[in-house]
MIBAVEX-82150 format. One record per residue (C-alpha): residue number from 1; residue in three letters; x, y, z. Coordinates in nm, 2 decimals. Layout:
BEGIN
+-----+--------+--------+--------+--------+
! num ! residu !      x !      y !      z !
+-----+--------+--------+--------+--------+
! NUM !    ala !      X !      Y !      Z !
...
+-----+--------+--------+--------+--------+
% end
This chain:
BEGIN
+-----+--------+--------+--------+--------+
! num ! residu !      x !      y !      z !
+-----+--------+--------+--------+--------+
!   1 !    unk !  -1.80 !  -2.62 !   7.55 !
!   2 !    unk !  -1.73 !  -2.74 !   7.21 !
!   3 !    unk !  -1.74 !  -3.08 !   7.06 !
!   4 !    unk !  -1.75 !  -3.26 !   6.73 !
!   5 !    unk !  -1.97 !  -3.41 !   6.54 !
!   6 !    unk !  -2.09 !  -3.59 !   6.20 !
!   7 !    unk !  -2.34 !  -3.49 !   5.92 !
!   8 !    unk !  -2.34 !  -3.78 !   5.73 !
!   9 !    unk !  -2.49 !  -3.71 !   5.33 !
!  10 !    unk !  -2.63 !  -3.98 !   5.18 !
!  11 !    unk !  -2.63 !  -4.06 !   4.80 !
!  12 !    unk !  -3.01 !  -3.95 !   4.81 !
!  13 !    unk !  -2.92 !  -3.61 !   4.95 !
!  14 !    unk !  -3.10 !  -3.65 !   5.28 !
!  15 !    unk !  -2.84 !  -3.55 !   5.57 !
!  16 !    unk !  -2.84 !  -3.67 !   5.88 !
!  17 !    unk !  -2.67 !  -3.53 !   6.23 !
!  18 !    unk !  -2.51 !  -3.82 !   6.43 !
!  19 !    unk !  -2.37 !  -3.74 !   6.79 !
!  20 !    unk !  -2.04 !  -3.88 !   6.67 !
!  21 !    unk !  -1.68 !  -3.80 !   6.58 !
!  22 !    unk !  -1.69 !  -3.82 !   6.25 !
!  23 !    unk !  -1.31 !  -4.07 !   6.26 !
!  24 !    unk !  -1.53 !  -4.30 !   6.52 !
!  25 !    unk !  -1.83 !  -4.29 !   6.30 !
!  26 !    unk !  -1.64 !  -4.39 !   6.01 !
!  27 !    unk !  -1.46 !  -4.70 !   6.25 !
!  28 !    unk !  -1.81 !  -4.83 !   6.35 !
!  29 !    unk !  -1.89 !  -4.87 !   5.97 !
!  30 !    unk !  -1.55 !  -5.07 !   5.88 !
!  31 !    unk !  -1.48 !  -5.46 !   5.93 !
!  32 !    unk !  -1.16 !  -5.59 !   6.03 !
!  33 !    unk !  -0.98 !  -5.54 !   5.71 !
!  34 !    unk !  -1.11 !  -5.18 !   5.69 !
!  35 !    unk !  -1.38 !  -5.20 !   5.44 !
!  36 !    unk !  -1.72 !  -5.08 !   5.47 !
!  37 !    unk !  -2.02 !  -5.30 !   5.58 !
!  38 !    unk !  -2.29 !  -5.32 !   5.45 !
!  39 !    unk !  -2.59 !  -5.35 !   5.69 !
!  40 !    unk !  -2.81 !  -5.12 !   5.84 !
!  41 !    unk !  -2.66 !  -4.89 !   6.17 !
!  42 !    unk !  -2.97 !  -4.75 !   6.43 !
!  43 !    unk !  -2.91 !  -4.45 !   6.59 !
!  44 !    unk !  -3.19 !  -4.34 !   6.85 !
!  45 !    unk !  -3.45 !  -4.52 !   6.74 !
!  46 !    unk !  -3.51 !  -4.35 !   6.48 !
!  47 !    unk !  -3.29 !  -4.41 !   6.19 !
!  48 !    unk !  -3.12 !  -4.68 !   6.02 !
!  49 !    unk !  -2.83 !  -4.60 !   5.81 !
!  50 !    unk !  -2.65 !  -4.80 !   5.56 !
!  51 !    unk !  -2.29 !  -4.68 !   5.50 !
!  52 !    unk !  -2.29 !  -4.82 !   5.15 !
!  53 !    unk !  -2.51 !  -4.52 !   5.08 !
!  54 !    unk !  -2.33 !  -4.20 !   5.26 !
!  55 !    unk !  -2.15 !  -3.96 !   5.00 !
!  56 !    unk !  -1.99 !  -3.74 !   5.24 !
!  57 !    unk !  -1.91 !  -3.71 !   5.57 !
!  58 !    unk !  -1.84 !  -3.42 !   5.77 !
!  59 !    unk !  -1.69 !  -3.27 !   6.07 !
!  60 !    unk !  -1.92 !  -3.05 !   6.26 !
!  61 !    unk !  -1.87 !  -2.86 !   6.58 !
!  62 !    unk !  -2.18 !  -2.79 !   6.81 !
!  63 !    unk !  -2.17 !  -2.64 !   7.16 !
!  64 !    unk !  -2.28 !  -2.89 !   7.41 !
!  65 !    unk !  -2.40 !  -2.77 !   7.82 !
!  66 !    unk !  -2.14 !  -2.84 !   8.06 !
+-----+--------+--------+--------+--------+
% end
């Protein structure tokens, strides 16, 4: 089985692989009025992501175990 999900590039170049839809990803990171926050976002743990930093985003599809 198929799914989707986001490699986020940051304005440093480092990319990052978030278990995500890339449209929910980028709804997390808006406010109310649809503009992007700026705070850190923790993902596992491990990482902490500010969305004022990401470049691109993109649409990935991985095969996941039923």
């Amino acid at each position: 089985m198929k799914t989707l999900h986001t490699r986020l590039i940051m304005d440093s170049g480092k990319e990052y692989i978030i278990e995500k839809h890339p449209e929910d990803l980028i709804a997390s990171y808006e406010n109310q009025m649809g503009v992007i926050v700026n705070k850190f976002f923790h993902y596992k743990g491990l990482i902490a992501i500010n969305p004022a930093h990401i470049s691109s985003i993109e649409g990935i599809e991985v095969e996941i175990e039923d």
